[in-house]
C-alpha positions in Angstrom: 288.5 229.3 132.7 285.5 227.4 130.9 281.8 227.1 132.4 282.1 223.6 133.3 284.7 224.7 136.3 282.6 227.3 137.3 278.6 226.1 137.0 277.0 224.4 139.8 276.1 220.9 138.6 273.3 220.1 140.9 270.2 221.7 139.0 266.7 221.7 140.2 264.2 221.1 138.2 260.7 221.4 138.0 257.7 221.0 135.4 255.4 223.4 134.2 252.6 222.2 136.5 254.6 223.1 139.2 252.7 226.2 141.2 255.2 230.1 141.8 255.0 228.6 146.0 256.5 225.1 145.2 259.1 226.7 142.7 260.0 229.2 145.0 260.2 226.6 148.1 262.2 223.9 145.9 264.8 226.6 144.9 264.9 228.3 148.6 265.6 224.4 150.3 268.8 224.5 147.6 270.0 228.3 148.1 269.6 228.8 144.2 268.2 231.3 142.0 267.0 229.2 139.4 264.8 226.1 138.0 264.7 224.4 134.8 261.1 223.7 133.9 261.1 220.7 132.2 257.9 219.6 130.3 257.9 216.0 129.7 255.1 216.5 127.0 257.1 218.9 124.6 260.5 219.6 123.2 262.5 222.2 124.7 263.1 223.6 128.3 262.3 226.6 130.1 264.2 228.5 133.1 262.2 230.4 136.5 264.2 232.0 138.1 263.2 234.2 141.1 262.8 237.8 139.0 259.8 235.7 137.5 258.5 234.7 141.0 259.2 238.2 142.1 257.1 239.9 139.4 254.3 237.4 139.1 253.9 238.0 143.1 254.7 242.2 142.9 251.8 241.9 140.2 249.5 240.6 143.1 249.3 237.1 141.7 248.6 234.4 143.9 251.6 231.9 144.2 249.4 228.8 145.2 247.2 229.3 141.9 250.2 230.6 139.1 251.9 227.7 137.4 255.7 227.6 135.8 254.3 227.4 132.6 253.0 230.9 132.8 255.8 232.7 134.1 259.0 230.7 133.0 261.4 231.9 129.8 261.7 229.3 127.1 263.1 231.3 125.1 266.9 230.4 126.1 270.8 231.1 125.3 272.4 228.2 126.3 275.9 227.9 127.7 278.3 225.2 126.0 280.7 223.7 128.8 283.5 224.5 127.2 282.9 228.3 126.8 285.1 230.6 128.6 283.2 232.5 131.5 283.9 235.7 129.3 281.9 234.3 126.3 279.0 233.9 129.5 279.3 236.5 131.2 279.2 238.7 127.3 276.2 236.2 126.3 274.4 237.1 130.3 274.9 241.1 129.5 273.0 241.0 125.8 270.3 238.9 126.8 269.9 241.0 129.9 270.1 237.6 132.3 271.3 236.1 134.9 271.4 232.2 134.4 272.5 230.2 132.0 271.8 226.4 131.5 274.6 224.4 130.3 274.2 221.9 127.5 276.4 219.0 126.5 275.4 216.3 123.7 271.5 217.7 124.6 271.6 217.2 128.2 271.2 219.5 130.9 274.9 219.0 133.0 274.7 222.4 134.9 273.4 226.1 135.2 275.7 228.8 135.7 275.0 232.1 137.5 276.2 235.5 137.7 277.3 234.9 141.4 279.2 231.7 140.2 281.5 233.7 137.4 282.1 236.6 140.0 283.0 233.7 143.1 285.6 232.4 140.4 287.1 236.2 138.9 287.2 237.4 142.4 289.1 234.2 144.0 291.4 234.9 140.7 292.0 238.3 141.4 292.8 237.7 145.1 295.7 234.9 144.1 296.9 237.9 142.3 297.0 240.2 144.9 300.3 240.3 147.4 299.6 239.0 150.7 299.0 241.9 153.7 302.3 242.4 155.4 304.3 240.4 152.5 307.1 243.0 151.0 307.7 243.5 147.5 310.7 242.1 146.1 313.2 244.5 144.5 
C-alpha cells in the first residue's frame, strides 16, 4: 500500500507567529497530532507536533507567550505519495518521529502518522484472519 491511501489529507496549518495555546487548540478542534508551520516570509516548512508542545509546557514555558517558530522542527524527511508505508514507517523509526508530511510536485497534499500506518496494517491483518466460529476448510 503507498502513503497516499493511508495519509490524512486534511492538514492544519499554522505560521510561525502562531502562539504553543493556539497550535495546541487548532490541532485539538481537528483530533490531530500535528501542524505544518508555514512561514509565508521564507522557503521551507516546519512541523509541531504535540511532543514539542508537550516539552515547551513540561519546561514551564508559558503557552500564551512561546511561538511555533521556537519550538517547531524544520528540519524534515518528507514522504513521497507514492512510497510504500514500509519505506514510512523505516524513514519514521531512523529519524526517531512520528509524522511525516507528504509532498507532491512541492505541495503539501497530506501528513501521515504513526496511528494512520498501524489503522491500515491492522485492518490488513484482520481481512487475514478467519472469521470467529468460521471452520477451516480441509
Amino acid at each position: 500500500m503507498q502513503v497516499r491511501e493511508a495519509m490524512s489529507p486534511a492538514v492544519v496549518s499554522i505560521g510561525p507567529g502562531h502562539t504553543l495555546r493556539q497550535a495546541a487548540a487548532l490541532m485539538s478542534q481537528r483530533n490531530v497530532g500535528a501542524a505544518v508551520v508555514i512561514d509565508p516570509d521564507s522557503y521551507g516548512l516546519g512541523i509541531m507536533t504535540e511532543r514539542d508542545i508537550l516539552r515547551a509546557i513540561g519546561a514551564g514555558l508559558d503557552p500564551d507567550v512561546e511561538r511555533a517558530e521556537s519550538h517547531h522542527t524544520s528540519e524534515l524527511v518528507f514522504a513521497g505519495p507514492e512510497w510504500t508505508l514500509t519505506d514510512a514507517a523505516d524513514a519514521m523509526i531512523r529519524g526517531g518521529f512520528r509524522h511525516l508530511i507528504v509532498i507532491e510536485h512541492d505541495d503539501v497534499i497530506g501528513i501521515l502518522s504513526v496511528r494512520d500506518i498501524i489503522r491500515v496494517w491492522s485492518k490488513a491483518a484482520a481481512e487475514l484472519r478467519p472469521r470467529a466460529g468460521a471452520r477451516a476448510s480441509s
